[in-house]
C-alpha positions, 0 to 999 in steps of 0.5 A: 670169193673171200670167205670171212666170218660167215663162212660155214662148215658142214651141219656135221661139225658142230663148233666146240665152243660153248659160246660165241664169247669164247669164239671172240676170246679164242680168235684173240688168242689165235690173232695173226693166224686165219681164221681156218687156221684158228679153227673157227666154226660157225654153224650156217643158219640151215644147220642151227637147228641142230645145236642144242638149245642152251647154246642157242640161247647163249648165241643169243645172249652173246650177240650184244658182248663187246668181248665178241665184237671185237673179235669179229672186227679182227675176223674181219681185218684178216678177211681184208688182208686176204682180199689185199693180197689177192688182188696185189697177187693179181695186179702187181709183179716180181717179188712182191705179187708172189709174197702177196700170192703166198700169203693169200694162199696161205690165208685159207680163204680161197678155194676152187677157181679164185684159188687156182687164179692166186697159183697160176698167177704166182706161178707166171711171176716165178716163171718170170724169174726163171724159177721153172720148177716152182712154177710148174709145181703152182701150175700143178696146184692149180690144176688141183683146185681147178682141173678145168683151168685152161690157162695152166695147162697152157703155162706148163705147154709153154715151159715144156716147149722152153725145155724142149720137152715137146711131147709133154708140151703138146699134151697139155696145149692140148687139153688147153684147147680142149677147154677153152680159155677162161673168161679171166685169160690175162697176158703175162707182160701187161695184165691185160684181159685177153679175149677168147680168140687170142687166147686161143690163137696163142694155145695152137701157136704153142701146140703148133711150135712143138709140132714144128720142132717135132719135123711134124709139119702137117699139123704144124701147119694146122695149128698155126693156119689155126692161130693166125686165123683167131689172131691176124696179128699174133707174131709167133705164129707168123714167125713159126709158120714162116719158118715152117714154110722156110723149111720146106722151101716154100715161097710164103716164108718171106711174107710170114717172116716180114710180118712177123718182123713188124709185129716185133718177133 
């Protein structure tokens, strides 16, 4: 959720300023910046009750001034631009989503969950450019903002299996599964909303790839009966199942591989 001009602190912190006159005067001054960065603080309606008397009475008589209400428009014109970028980080791609994805990070707006969504996204776009350092460093960040968030366990499975590091890949598409997908599981290629099922076939698949290339066939097997099972159609676990049973000379390989085949893999 974007947090503008009715975002509030804690009742312990008390705004410095000795009216809202010189709040609109101090976001002017500070114009271009967010306002967290401008250190803009308004004390939510539970905690006036703790501000002394004569500045409510200039909270009161500041309401009407035109000075204020200007700064509460360009308040609310950087919210906007916020909103802008997050959701240009969210449907857009390359170059321009992760400028969009910074600047809404930047902004200070977001936290926890829709925090997380703007790393991870800005994350896949850098993956996309084969920029693996950086985006495991925003998967990282937004397991900080939200360390239930399947979906970047997951990412980082995925690298670590590009770089053949499959013990680290399995820990984390095993916390992935552990979780669950969100409900906002999106696929990389097209932006399109996945359902639970076939984000959770794809979290076995990636898990079942690293047992596969591990020579650990019992639960490479497991997991990708598992992924098929989630998602018919999910062509990576056919192809990796199918060589699976390739390597150990069983007759089921063909079938897994054709199908695989037609699904595109």
């Amino acid at each position: 959720m974007v947090r503008g001009f009715q975002a509030y602190r804690a009742c312990a912190v008390v705004p410095s300023f000795r009216s809202l006159r010189s709040i609109a005067a101090h976001a002017f001054a500070n114009r271009g910046k967010s306002w967290a960065t401008a250190n803009l603080l308004v004390p939510a309606p539970h905690c006036r009750s703790e501000i002394p008397d004569r500045i409510r009475r200039l909270w009161r008589r500041d309401l009407k001034s035109p000075v204020l209400a200007a700064g509460l428009m360009l308040l609310g014109s950087i919210a906007a631009n916020a909103a802008d970028d997050a959701k240009t980080c969210t449907k857009e791609s390359g170059d321009v989503a992760i400028e969009a994805c910074s600047r809404a990070i930047q902004s200070r707006h977001y936290s926890g969950h829709t925090l997380a969504r703007l790393y991870l996204n800005r994350g896949v776009e850098r993956r996309a450019k084969e920029n693996y350092d950086e985006a495991l460093a925003d998967f990282g960040e937004a397991l900080k903002a939200d360390k239930k968030y399947a979906d970047a366990y997951f990412n980082r499975c995925s690298i670590f299996n590009f770089r053949k590091a499959y013990d680290s890949a399995i820990t984390e598409c095993s916390q992935a599964i552990k979780l669950g997908p969100t409900a906002d599981a999106m696929q990389a290629s097209d932006n399109e909303k996945l359902g639970k099922e076939r984000a959770l076939s794809d979290y076995y698949t990636e898990r079942g790839f690293a047992y596969f290339k591990k020579d650990d066939l019992i639960h490479a097997f497991v997991d990708l009966d598992n992924a098929i099972r989630l998602n018919p159609n999910n062509g990576r676990a056919l192809k990796t199942r199918g060589l699976a049973y390739e390597a150990k000379g069983d007759s089921r390989a063909e079938a897994d591989l054709a199908s695989a085949k037609r699904l595109g893999e």
